[in-house]
N, C-alpha and C positions, 0 to 999 in steps of 0.2 A: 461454537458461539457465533452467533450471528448479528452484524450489522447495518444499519441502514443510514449510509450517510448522507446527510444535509447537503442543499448548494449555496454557499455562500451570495449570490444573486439568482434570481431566477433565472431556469435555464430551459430554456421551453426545447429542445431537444433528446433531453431527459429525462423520462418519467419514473426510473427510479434505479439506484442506485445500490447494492446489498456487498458486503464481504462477508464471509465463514470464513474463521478459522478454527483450528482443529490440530492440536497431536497428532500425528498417527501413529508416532515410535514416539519414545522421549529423545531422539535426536533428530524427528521430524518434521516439521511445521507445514501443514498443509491450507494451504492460503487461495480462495476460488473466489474470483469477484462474476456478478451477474448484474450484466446492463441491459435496462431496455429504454427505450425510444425510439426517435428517429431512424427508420430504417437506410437515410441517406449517410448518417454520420456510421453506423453501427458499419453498414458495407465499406466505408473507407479505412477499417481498421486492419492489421494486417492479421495473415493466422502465427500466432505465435510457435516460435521454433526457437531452440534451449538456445540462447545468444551467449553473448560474449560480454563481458566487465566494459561497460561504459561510464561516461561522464556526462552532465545534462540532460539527463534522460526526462527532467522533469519541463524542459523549454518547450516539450510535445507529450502526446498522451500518455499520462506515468501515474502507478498506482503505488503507494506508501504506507510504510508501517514504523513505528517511532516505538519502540522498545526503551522502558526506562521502571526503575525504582524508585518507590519513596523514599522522599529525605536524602535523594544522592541527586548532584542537579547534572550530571555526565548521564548520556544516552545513546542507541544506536537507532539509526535510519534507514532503512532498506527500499531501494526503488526500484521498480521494474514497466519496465514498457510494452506496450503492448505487441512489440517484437519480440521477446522476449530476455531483451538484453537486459543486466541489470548491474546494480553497484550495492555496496555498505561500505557506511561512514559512520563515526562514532565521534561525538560529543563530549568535549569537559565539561559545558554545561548549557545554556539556549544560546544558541547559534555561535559558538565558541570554540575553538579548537577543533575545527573539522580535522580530521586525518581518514584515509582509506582503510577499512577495516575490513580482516577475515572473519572474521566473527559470526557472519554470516554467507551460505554458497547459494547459488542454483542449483538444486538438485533435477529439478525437472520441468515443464513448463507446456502445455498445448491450452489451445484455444477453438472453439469453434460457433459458428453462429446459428442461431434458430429463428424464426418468425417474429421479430422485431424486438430479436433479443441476442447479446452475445455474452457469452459464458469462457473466463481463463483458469486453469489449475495452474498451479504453481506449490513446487514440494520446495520445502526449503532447509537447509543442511543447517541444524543446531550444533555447535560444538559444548562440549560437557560444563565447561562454567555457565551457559545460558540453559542448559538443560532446567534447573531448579528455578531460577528465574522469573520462565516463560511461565511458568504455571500458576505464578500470582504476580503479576508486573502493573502498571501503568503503562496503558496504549492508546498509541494513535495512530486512525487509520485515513488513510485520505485519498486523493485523487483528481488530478489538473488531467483534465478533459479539452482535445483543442478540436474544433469541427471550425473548418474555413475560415472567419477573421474572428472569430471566437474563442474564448476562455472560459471553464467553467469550474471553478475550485470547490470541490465535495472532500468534508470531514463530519465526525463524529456531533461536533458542533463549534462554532464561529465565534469572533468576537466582533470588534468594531472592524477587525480586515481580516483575509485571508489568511493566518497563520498558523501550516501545521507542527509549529517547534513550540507553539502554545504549551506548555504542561496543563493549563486550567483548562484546558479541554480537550484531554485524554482523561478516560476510562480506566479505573481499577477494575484489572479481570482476572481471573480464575478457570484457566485453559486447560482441559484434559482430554 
């Protein structure tokens, strides 16, 4: 399944924006964001290598996925940077009872860049309660972009601000 997320302002470094994701196992999530623009911003990004459980990841360039059901207002958030470091936290309900969650791992992660374009895979470790889940969930996907004194917030789609713990805009998908 393929997305094209929005920028919350215009972002003239940017020209466009996409995530895939995709099963590849029922306990595998494989998750490829593809940027293109700016080839000053795209070369300052680093090549991603399988990193380490971080914290903040999102105060610099950090790509996001917000896993949740209908009718339960508890969800899970997964962030990963373009180093490849990353984290999961999980939700009692919007922006509420954050805690550090296994629920989601790093299985794998490289990056590479082409002609005013850069390309990240990232395989993501499902445990078997999210296995049935992921396959028809409510998602959001997003992305805080920093290029020099800039900010650039790319989701599914916006409201009056940047917020991707929004439920009203995440996506009911159907992942196989």
């Amino acid at each position: 399944m393929e997305f094209l997320l929005q920028s919350f302002q215009p972002c003239h470094w940017i020209d466009n924006l996409t995530v895939r994701l995709m099963l590849e196992q029922p306990d595998l999530l494989f998750f490829q964001v593809v940027l293109k623009g700016d080839p000053l911003f795209l070369d300052q990004l680093p090549e991603a290598q399988p990193g380490n459980r971080a914290y903040g990841l999102w105060e610099e360039t950090c790509f996001e996925l917000f896993i949740g059901v209908d009718n339960c207002p508890g969800y899970i958030e997964w962030n990963l940077a373009a180093t490849g470091d990353w984290n999961c936290f999980s939700f009692h309900k919007e922006r509420t009872g954050m805690i550090t969650s296994d629920l989601l791992k790093l299985h794998s992660v490289s990056s590479s860049t082409f002609l005013a374009g850069y390309l990240m895979n990232c395989r993501i470790q499902l445990p078997e309660p999210l296995q049935a889940i992921i396959r028809q969930c409510s998602l959001g996907v997003a992305a805080v972009l920093k290029f020099s004194d800039s900010t650039a917030y790319f989701a599914l789609a916006h409201g009056l601000q940047a917020d991707f713990h929004d439920r009203r805009y995440h996506q009911q998908v159907c992942l196989s």
